[in-house]
N, C-alpha and C positions, 0 to 999 in steps of 0.2 A: 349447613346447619341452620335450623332457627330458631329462634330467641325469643320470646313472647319476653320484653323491659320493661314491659311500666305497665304498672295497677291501676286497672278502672274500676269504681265503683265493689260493690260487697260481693259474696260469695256469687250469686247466678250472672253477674257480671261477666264475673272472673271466669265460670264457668262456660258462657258463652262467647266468651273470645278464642278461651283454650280449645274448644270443641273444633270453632273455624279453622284455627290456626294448625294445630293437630291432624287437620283431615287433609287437610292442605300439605303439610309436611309427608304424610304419607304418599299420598297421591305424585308428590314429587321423588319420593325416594329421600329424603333429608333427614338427619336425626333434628329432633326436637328436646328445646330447653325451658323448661317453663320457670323462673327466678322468679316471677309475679305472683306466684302462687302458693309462695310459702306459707300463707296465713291460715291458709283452709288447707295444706297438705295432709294434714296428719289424720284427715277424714276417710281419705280413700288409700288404695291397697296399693294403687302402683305407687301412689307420691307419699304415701306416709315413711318409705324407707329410702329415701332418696334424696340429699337434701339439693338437687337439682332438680329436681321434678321432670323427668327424661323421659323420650322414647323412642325406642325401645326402652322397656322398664328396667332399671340395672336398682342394684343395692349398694348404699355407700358405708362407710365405716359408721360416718356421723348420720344420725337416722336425723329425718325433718323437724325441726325445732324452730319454731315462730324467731324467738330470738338469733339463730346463727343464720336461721334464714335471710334476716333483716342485714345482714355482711354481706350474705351473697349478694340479694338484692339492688342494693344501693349503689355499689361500681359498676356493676351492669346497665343497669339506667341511666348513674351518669355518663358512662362512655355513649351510650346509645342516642340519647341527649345532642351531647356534643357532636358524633356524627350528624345528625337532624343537621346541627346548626351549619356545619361544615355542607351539608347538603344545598342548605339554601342562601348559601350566599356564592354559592357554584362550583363547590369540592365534589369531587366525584371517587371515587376507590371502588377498585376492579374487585376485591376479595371480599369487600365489606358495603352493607348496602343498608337504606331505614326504608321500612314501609309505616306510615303514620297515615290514621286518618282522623278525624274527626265526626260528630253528630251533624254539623253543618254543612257539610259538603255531602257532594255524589260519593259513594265510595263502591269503587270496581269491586268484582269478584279477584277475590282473591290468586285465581288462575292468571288473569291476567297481567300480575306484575312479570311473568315469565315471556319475554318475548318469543312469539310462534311456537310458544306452549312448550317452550324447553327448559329447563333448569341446569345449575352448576353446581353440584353436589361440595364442590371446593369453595364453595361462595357460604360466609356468615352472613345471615340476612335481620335483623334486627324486625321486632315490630312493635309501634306504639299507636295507642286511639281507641276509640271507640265510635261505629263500631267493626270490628275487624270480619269481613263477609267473604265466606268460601262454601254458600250452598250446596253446589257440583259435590265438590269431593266429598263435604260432609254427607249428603245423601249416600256416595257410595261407600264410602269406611265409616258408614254410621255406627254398625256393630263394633268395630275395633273401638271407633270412640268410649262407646257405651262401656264395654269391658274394660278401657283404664281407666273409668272416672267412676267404677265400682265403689260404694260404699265399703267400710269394715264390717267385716260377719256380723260384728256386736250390732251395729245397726241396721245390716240387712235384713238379719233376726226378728228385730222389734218390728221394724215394715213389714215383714211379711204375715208375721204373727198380727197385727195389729186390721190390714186387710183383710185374711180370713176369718177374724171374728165380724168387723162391719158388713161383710158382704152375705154373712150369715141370713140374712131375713131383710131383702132389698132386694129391688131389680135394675137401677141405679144409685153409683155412688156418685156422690157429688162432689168436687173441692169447695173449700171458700177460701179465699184468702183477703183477713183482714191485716192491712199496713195500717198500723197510724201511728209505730216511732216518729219515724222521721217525717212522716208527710202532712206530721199536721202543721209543718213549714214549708215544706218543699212545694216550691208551684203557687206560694199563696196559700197553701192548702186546700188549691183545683181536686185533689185526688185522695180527700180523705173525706171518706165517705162514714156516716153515724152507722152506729147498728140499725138503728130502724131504719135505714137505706140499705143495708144488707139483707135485712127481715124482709122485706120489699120485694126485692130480689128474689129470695126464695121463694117469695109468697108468687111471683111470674112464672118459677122452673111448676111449682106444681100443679099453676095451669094451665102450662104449655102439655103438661107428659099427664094429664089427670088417669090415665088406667096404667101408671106407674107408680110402684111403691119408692119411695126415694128415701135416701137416707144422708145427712148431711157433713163431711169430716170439714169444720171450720178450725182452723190456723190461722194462729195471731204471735205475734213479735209481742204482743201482749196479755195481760190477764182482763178478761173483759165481764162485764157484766150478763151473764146467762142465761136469766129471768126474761133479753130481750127475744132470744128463740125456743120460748119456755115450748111454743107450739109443734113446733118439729121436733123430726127425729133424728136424733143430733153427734156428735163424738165433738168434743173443744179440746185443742192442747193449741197451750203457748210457748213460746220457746222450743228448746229440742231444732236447729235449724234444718242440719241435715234431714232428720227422720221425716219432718213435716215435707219438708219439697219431693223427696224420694214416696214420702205418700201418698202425695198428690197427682205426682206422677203415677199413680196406678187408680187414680178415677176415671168416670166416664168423662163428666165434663168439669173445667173449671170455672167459676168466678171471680175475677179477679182484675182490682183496678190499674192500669198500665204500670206494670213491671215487670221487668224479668224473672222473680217469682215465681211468677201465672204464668208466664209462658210455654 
């Protein structure tokens, strides 16, 4: 079995650890637990009825709730924790194991915590860090991935409804994604870029494609001033987390300053 214990960073985060993690579990034959994921569960289809966030996708009495989540969550992590600690001061246990990584360090593919590529289906394997890397398998169970981290209809709805109107009268769609909650701290605020460094931007993509009509869907974590891309042709929603990253997901290209958002 494995465990994704401990929460890194917000939703695409959380998202791209589960993705690794997940592809990984498959690939090895292992059922998968995701405790980390309570916060964001109740968006998608497998995990919003699950208050373990499983898979294979089961249904539990108690459906996903932020708060009973935060129960599960918590003893899990500390135990997971604790093994860590038990780990490095030279404990070792044959049924229980942590894979932790961190941004600082090299961090292997995820296949290869399995020595000579085999697994113990009887083995609990814990995982913590960021960030957690299984390319291989995710390439190959990318589709499975994709289908348990499926949106709710209600939102798959609004994306889709939402892309065949903008694609109506364009020959590219664009993303943008403007961050500036949190980044107008984070880094210094290395990565918080003004609107008219976005407009800039835009003003590059329509001279890069000039015998392309482009049209622009910008997303922001904020309400911004609009008057700055009064010039283009444009769609602005802020907020909405899900619908906006699942939108973005279905442009041509995106812009967007380092984060997992944009990615």
């Amino acid at each position: 079995m494995f465990i994704l214990s401990k929460k890194y960073g917000r939703l695409c985060n959380r998202l791209f650890n589960s993705a690794h993690v997940l592809a990984s579990a498959i690939e090895h034959k292992h059922k998968f637990v995701n405790v980390a994921f309570y916060d964001y569960a109740n968006y998608f289809q497998a995990t919003s009825q699950d208050i373990f966030c499983r898979y294979p996708t089961q249904i539990t009495f108690i459906k996903n709730h932020r708060y009973i989540g935060s129960f599960v969550y918590y003893p899990v992590y500390i135990l997971s924790s604790l093994l860590k600690y038990l780990k490095n001061i030279g404990f070792n246990f044959k049924a229980l194991k942590i894979v932790s990584t961190s941004a600082q360090q090299d961090n292997p593919d995820l296949d290869s915590i399995f020595p000579n590529g085999t697994s113990n289906s009887n083995q609990v394997i814990f995982f913590q860090g960021w960030p957690l890397l299984g390319f291989n398998a995710l390439e190959k169970h990318g589709d499975e991935v994709r289908k348990y981290f499926t949106p709710l209809t209600k939102y798959q709805n609004n994306i889709e409804a939402l892309i065949i109107n903008l694609r109506k009268d364009c020959d590219l769609l664009i993303g943008i994604v403007i961050r500036h909650g949190d980044y107008r701290e984070y880094n210094n605020g290395k990565f918080f870029y003004t609107l008219d460094k976005y407009s800039e931007f835009m003003e590059q993509l329509q001279r890069l494609l000039p015998n392309k009509k482009l049209k622009f869907l910008i997303c922001s974590d904020e309400k911004q001033n609009l008057a700055a891309f009064e010039k283009f042709d444009f769609y602005f929603r802020s907020g909405h987390m899900i619908e906006n990253l699942y939108s973005l997901a279905e442009c041509d290209y995106i812009v967007s300053p380092p984060s997992s958002y944009g990615m």
